[in-house]
C-alpha positions in Angstrom: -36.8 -1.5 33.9 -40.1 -2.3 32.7 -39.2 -1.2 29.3 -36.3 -2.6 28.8 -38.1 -6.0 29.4 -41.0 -5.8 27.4 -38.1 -4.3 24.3 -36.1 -7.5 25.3 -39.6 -9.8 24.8 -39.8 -8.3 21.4 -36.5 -8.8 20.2 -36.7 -12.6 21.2 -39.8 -12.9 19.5 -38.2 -11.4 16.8 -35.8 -13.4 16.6 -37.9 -16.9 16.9 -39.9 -15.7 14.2 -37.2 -14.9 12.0 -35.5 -17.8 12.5 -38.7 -20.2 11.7 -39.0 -18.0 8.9 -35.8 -18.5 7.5 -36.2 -22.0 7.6 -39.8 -22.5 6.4 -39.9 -19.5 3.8 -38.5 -21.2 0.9 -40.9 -23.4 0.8 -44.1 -21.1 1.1 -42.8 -19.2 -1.7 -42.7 -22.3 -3.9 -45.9 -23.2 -2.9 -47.0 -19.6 -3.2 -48.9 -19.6 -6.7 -49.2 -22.9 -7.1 -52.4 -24.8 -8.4 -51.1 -28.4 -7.3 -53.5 -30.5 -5.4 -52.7 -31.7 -2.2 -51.4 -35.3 -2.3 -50.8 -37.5 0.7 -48.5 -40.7 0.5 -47.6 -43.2 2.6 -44.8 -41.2 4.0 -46.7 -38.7 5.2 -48.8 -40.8 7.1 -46.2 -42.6 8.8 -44.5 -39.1 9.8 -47.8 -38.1 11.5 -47.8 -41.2 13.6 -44.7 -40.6 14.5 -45.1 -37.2 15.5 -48.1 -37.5 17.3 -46.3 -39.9 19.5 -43.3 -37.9 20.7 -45.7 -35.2 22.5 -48.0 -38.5 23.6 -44.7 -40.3 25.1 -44.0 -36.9 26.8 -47.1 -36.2 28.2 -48.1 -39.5 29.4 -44.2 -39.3 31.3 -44.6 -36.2 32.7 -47.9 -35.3 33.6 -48.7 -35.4 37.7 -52.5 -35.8 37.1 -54.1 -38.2 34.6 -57.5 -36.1 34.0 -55.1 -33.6 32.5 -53.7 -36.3 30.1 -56.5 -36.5 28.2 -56.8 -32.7 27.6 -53.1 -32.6 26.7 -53.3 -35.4 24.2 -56.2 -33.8 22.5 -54.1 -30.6 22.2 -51.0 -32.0 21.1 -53.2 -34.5 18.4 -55.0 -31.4 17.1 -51.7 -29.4 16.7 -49.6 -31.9 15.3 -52.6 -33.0 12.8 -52.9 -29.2 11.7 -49.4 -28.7 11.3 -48.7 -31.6 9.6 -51.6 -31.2 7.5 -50.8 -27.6 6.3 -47.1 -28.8 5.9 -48.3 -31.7 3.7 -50.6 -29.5 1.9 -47.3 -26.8 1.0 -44.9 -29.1 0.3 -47.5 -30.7 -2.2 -48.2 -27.8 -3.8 -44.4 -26.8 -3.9 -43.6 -29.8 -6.3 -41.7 -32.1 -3.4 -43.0 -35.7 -4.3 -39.6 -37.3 -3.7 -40.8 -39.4 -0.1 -37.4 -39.2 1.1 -37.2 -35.5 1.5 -41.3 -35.0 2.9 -40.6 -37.9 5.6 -37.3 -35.9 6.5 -39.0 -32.5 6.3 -42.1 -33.8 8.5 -39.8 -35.5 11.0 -36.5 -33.4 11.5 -36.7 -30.1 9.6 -40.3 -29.1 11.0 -40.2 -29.4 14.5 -36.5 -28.2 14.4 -37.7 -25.0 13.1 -41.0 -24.3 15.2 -39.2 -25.7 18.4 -35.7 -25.7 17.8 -36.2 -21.6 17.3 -38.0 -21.0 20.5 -35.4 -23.1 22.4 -32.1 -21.4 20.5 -33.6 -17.9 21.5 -34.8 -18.9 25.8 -31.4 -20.8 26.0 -29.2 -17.8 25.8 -31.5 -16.4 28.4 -30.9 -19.0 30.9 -26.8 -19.1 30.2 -26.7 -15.8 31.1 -29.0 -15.5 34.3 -26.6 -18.9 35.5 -23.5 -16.9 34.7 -24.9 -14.0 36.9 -26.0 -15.6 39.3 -22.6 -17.6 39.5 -22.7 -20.4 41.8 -21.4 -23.9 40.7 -23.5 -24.5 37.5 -20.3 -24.6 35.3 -21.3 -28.5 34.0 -24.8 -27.3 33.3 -23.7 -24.2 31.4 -21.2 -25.8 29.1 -24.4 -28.7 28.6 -26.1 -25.7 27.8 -23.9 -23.5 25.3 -23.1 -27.1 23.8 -27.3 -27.5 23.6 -27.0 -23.7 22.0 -24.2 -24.6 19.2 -26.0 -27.7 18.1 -29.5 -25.5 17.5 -28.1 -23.1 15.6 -26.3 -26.1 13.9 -29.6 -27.9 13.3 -31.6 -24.5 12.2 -29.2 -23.9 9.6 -28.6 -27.5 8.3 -32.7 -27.4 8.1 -33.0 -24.4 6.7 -30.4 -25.6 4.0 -32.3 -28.6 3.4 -35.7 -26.9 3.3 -33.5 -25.2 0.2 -32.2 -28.2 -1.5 -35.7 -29.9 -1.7 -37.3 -26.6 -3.1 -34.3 -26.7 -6.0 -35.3 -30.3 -6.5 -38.6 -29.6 -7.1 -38.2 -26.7 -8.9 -36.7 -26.3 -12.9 -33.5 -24.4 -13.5 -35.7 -21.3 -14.1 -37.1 -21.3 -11.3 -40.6 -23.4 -12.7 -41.4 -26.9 -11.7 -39.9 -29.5 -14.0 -42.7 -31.1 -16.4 -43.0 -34.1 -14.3 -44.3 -32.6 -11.2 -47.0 -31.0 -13.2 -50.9 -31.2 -12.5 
């Protein structure tokens, strides 16, 4: 029994990893062999505001005890900083400078990959310990399985973006156009 736990913990770890990969890979590859400086606009500023306020709203709503707040802001500033800073830094030296598709990326296509993958891999999970444990959670499974759809939705349609803006950035060939050169 123990096993086939710990071989079911793989596979969703697997799976979460795969899935942020798909999304995110496209872009690390662009940015792979690239000598572009990181630039910073506006945008990208206004993205990291905005990030580090959903966690902030969330803590500062849910936590029971308020000398934990301040730990939990410090954690969630210092991740979303070094994520967005090592996003900013990649799409940068990908070639994206359009600001429409970095704000979009920052905002939507990021966080949709990191967290929309661990939630469309532990959702599953709960839909099927409700259905085995049967009962009368039929409203919250179909809230759930409708949850499921629109993350495997929303990883795709961000994985398909995180494509697009690559192929923007990028020449024909494959080589960035002459304007995004440093």
């Amino acid at each position: 029994m123990m096993c086939g736990g710990l071989l079911l913990m793989a596979v969703l770890v697997a799976v979460i990893v795969q899935s942020g990969r798909w999304t995110l890979r496209p872009l690390d590859q662009a940015a792979k062999n690239s000598t572009r400086r990181p630039q910073f606009t506006l945008v990208d500023f206004f993205c990291l505001f905005l990030l580090i306020q959903l966690p902030t709203g969330l803590i500062h709503g849910w936590a029971p005890d308020y000398s934990a707040i301040w730990v939990l802001d410090a954690f969630a500033w210092g991740a979303c900083g070094m994520t967005w800073w090592i996003s900013v830094r990649t799409l940068s030296r990908a070639g994206v400078r359009n600001p429409w598709h970095r704000g979009i990326f920052l905002v939507l296509a990021l966080p949709v990959a990191y967290f929309g993958s661990i939630a469309a891999v532990v959702l599953p999970v709960v839909l099927f310990a409700l259905v085995v444990e049967g009962g009368e959670h039929g409203r919250t499974i179909g809230l759930l399985a409708a949850i499921e759809a629109a993350l495997c939705v929303a990883l795709y349609a961000c994985g398909r973006f995180t494509r697009r803006i690559v192929a923007a950035a990028l020449g024909p060939d494959g080589s960035p156009f002459a304007h995004n050169r440093h």
